[in-house]
N, C-alpha and C positions, 0 to 999 in steps of 0.2 A: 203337655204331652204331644201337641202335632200344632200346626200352623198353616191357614189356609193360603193355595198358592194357586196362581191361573196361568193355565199352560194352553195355547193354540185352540182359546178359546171354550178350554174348559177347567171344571173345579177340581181342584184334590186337596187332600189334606198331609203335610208334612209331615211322617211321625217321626219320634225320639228314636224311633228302634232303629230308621233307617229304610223304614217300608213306607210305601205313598201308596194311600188307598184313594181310588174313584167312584165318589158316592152314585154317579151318573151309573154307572156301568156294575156298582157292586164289584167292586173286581180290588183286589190285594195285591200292589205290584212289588216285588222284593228283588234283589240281583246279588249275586256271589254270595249263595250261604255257606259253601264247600262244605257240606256233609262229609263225614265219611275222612275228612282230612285229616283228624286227629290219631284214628286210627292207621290210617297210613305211614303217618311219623313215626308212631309207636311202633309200628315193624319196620322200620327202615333204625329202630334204637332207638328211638328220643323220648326221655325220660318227662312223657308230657300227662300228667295227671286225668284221671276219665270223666272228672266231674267236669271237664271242660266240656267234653265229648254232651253232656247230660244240658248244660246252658244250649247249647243249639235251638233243643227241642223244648225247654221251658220258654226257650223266646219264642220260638213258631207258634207254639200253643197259645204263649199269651194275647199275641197279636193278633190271633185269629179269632180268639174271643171278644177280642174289644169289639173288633170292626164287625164279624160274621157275616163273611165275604160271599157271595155267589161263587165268585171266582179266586182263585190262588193262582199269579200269571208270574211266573220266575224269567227275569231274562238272562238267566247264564248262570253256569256253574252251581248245580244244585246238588250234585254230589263229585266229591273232589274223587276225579285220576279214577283208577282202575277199582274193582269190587275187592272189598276188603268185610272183616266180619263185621263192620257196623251198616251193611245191607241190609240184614235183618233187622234191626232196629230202625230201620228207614221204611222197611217196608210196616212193621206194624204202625207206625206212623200215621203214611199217605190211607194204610186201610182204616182207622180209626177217625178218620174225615169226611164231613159231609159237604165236600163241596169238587168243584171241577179243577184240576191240575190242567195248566198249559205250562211246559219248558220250553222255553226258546233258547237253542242248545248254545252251550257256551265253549269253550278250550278245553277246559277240565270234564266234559259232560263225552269223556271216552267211552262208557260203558254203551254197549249196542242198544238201540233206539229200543229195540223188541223188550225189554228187562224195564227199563219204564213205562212201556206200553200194558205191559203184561199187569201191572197197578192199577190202570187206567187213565196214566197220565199221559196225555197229549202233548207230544213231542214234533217239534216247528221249526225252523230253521228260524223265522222271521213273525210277524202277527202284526195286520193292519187292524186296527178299533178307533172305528168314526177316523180323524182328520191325523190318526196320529201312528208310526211304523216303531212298534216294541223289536230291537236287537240289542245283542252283546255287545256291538265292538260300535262305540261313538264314532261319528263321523260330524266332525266340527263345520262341515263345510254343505251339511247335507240342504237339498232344495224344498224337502217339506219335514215336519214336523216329527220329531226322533227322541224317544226315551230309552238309555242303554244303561248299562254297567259297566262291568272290566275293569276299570282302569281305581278303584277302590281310594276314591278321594279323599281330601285331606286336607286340612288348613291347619299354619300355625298362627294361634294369637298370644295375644299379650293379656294376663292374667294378675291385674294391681303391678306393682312398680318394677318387680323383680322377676315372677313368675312366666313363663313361656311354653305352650300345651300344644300338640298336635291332637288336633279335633278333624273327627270322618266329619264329612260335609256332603251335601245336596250342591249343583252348582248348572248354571246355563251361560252355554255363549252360543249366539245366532239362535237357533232352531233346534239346538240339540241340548238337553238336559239329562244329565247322567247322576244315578243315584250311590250313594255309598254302598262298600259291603254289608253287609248286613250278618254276616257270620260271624263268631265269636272269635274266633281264632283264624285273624287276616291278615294282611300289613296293608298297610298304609301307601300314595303315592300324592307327595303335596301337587298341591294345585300353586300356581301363581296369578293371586289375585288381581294383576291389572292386565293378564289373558281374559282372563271369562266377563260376565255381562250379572250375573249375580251367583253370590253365595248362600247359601241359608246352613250355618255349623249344627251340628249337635252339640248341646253343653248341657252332660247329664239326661235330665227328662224335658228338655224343652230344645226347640228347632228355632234358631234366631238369624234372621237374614243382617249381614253385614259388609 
């Protein structure tokens, strides 16, 4: 289910779902869940099923369970694009939780700072914790220590002789380590493997660096 990983001198654990929890800190870090995206679609016409919409929030919940976080630290995009009727079900959500929400706001994280604040979730442009700077938007080239999202990575492998799968991945190059989407309904953007400095794929329920 997760796999132990040391970043800038400290532990986490890799999880399947796509979420890297810090036992040091108690803290749950997750990036692009786009809440809220499904139903967006669906008013813009796309004939996109709600039980997708319902997976979101069975993975939030489950992952929250395993770990039971002090903290919930999202860096970006936690609810997609503008308020739409699945608000309300985000907000029974965040109310239904016993722990501290930080967003560290992403491109999609439109909706006025006040309306997350109004939950109790703490709303950030950026968040420094011990030696390390939680943002959105990777910066490859940064001079200290950087875990983002965004960019909703991806590897293609090779699957037995014939088979070929695009798998969301975990990945570092330099200083900067950038987590997968983590929402159920995302796309994808492959990585090139002899860019980065390591991989670690999702395959299924287990995180394998390759």
């Amino acid at each position: 289910m997760s796999t132990p990983f040391s970043f800038a001198d400290q532990h986490f654990e890799l999880d399947s779902s796509g979420a890297l929890f810090w036992p040091d800190q108690n803290c749950l870090i997750l990036s692009d869940v786009h809440l809220g995206k499904i139903q967006h679609f669906r008013k813009n016409g796309a004939a996109i099923p709600l039980q997708a919409q319902e997976e979101n929030y069975l993975r939030l919940e489950r992952i929250i369970s395993r770990y039971t976080p002090k903290t919930l630290l999202v860096i970006g995009d936690l609810f997609h694009s503008e308020w739409n009727r699945e608000w309300t079900l985000f907000e029974a959500f965040v109310n239904a939780q016993q722990l501290d929400i930080v967003l560290v706001a992403g491109n999609h994280d439109i909706i006025a700072h006040k309306h997350f604040e109004a939950l109790g979730i703490e709303v950030v442009t950026d968040k420094q914790l011990k030696n390390i700077q939680f943002s959105h938007y990777p910066d490859h080239d940064t001079v200290q220590f950087q875990i983002s999202g965004h960019l909703h990575p991806a590897v293609r492998v090779q699957l037995g002789a014939k088979e070929k799968r695009t798998l969301k991945c975990f990945y570092r190059k330099n200083k900067q380590f950038v987590l997968p989407a983590f929402g159920y309904f995302t796309g994808n953007a492959r990585v090139n493997q002899r860019e980065v400095d390591e991989i670690y794929v999702i395959a299924e329920d287990e995180v394998i660096r390759i």
